[in-house]
VEXMAR-596766 format. One record per residue (C-alpha): x, y, z; residue in one letter. Coordinates in steps of 0.1 Angstrom, whole numbers, plus 5000, padded with zeros to 4 digits. Layout:
N
XYZa
...
END
This chain:
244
387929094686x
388628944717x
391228664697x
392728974684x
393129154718x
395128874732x
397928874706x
398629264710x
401029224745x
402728974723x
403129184688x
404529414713x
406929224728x
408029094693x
408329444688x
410829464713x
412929164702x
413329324666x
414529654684x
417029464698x
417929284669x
418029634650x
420229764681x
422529494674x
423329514640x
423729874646x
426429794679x
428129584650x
428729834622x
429930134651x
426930314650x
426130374688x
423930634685x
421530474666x
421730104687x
421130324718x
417930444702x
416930094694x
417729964727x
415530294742x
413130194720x
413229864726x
412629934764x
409530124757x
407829824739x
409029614771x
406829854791x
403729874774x
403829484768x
403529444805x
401229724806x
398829604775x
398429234793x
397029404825x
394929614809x
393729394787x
393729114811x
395428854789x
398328774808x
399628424795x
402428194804x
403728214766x
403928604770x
405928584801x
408528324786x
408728574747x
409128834771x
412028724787x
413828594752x
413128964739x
414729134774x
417728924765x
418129004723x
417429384734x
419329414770x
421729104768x
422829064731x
422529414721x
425329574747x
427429284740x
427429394704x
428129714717x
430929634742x
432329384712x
432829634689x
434529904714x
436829574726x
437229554686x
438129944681x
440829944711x
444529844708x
444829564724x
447529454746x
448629104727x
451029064694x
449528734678x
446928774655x
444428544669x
444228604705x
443328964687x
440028814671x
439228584696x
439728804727x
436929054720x
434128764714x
434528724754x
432229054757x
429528854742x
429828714779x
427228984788x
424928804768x
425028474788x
424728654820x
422028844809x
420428524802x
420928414838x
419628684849x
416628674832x
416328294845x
416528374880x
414128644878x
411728464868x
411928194893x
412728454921x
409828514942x
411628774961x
411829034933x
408329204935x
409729554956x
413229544947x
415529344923x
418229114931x
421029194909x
421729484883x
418229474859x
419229384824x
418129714810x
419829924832x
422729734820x
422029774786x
421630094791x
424930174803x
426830034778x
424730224756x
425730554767x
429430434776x
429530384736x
427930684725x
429130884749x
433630744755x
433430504722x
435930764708x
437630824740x
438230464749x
439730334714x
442230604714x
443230524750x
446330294752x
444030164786x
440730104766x
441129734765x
441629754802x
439029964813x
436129774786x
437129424800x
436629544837x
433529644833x
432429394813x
433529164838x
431729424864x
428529364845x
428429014843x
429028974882x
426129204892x
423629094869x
423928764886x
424728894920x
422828854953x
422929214958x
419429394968x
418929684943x
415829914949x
413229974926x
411730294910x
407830174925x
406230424944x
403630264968x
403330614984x
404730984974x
406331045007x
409731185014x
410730975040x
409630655023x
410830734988x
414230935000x
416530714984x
414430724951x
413731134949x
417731174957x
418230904931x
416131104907x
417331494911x
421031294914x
420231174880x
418831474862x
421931674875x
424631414860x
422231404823x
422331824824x
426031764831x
427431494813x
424731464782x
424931104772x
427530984792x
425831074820x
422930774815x
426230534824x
426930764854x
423530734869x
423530384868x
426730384885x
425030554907x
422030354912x
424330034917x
426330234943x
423130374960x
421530014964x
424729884977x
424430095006x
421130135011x
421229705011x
423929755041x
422330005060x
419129795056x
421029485069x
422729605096x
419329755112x
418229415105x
419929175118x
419528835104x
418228505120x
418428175120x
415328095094x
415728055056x
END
């Protein structure tokens, strides 16, 4: 038994790598509905992972390093597929034939960055309260709903190339950027030390009654926007000194 307890964080994690291999293949054949589902489901293996090797007290350096390659098949690789194929449903701006096959492939960009990402939370020491960067899944989750929800609308758009290759480029940037973005963790229940998070929340649940499934890409839009100013606000009461 206790052999077999160890391996079960693991199984799960693997269980999030196929989800994202199954979102994938879905991105790729233009069913967005079903990838998001895989990606969601994907995300809710990556929880109880964590959540199983506390529990069970069988945290292990191999299950933090599979955990990591499965974040980046299920949030990296999986909305690349996704923001390949609307980049491959779009009219795109350029007459010869192969810039047209070989100009989408750049969304797979996401990917890579997604990778870094990963890399430099792992070694980041200051990422325990809040992230530094745009969190993979929140990214993967974006272009999730963004296909599900203006797939349609963007490849009939004559500016769907356009607006798909800005924010992919938007994506890669602030998955890699040094930009503080604040964390769902509640240390206390509070309103004045969770105000940013409640507001974040009832924001949320207003643009999802709204908007349906576009709205999951508005509330991260939201969250990035949020933690932007909340970062400045935080800095400029803060000034900084002279030590690293």
């Amino acid at each position: 038994m206790p052999s077999l307890k160890r391996h079960i964080p693991n199984a799960l994690t693997c269980c999030n790598l196929l989800s994202g291999c199954v979102a994938t293949v879905f991105a790729l054949q233009g069913s967005f509905a079903a990838a998001m589902a895989a990606v969601v489901t994907g995300a809710v293996f990556d929880f109880f992972d964590g959540f199983a090797a506390r529990l069970l007290h069988v945290a292990s350096p191999i299950g933090k390093e599979l955990d990591s390659l499965a974040d980046d098949v299920t949030f990296g690789v999986a909305p690349a597929a996704m923001a390949f194929a609307l980049l491959s449903e779009t009219e795109l701006p350029f007459a010869g034939a192969t810039a047209r096959l070989v100009v989408p492939y750049l969304a797979f960009l996401i990917a890579a960055f997604s990778a870094l990402r990963l890399a430099k939370f792992n070694l980041d020491t200051r990422q325990t309260h809040t992230f530094i960067g745009l969190p993979t899944p929140a990214n993967a989750l974006f272009w999730s709903a963004l296909a599900v929800g203006c797939g349609d609308t963007l490849a009939a758009s004559p500016y769907g190339f356009y607006v798909i290759m800005v924010l992919a480029a938007l994506s890669c940037y602030l998955l890699v950027a040094e930009i503080p973005m604040f964390a769902l963790k509640f240390t206390s229940y509070g309103w004045a030390a969770n105000r940013i998070r409640y507001s974040f929340l009832l924001a949320s649940i207003v643009l999802l009654v709204i908007l349906g499934w576009t709205g999951f890409s508005a509330v991260i839009v939201l969250y990035v926007v949020l933690s932007i100013l909340t970062g400045r606000r935080t800095q400029g009461n803060h000034p900084k000194t002279d030590k690293a």
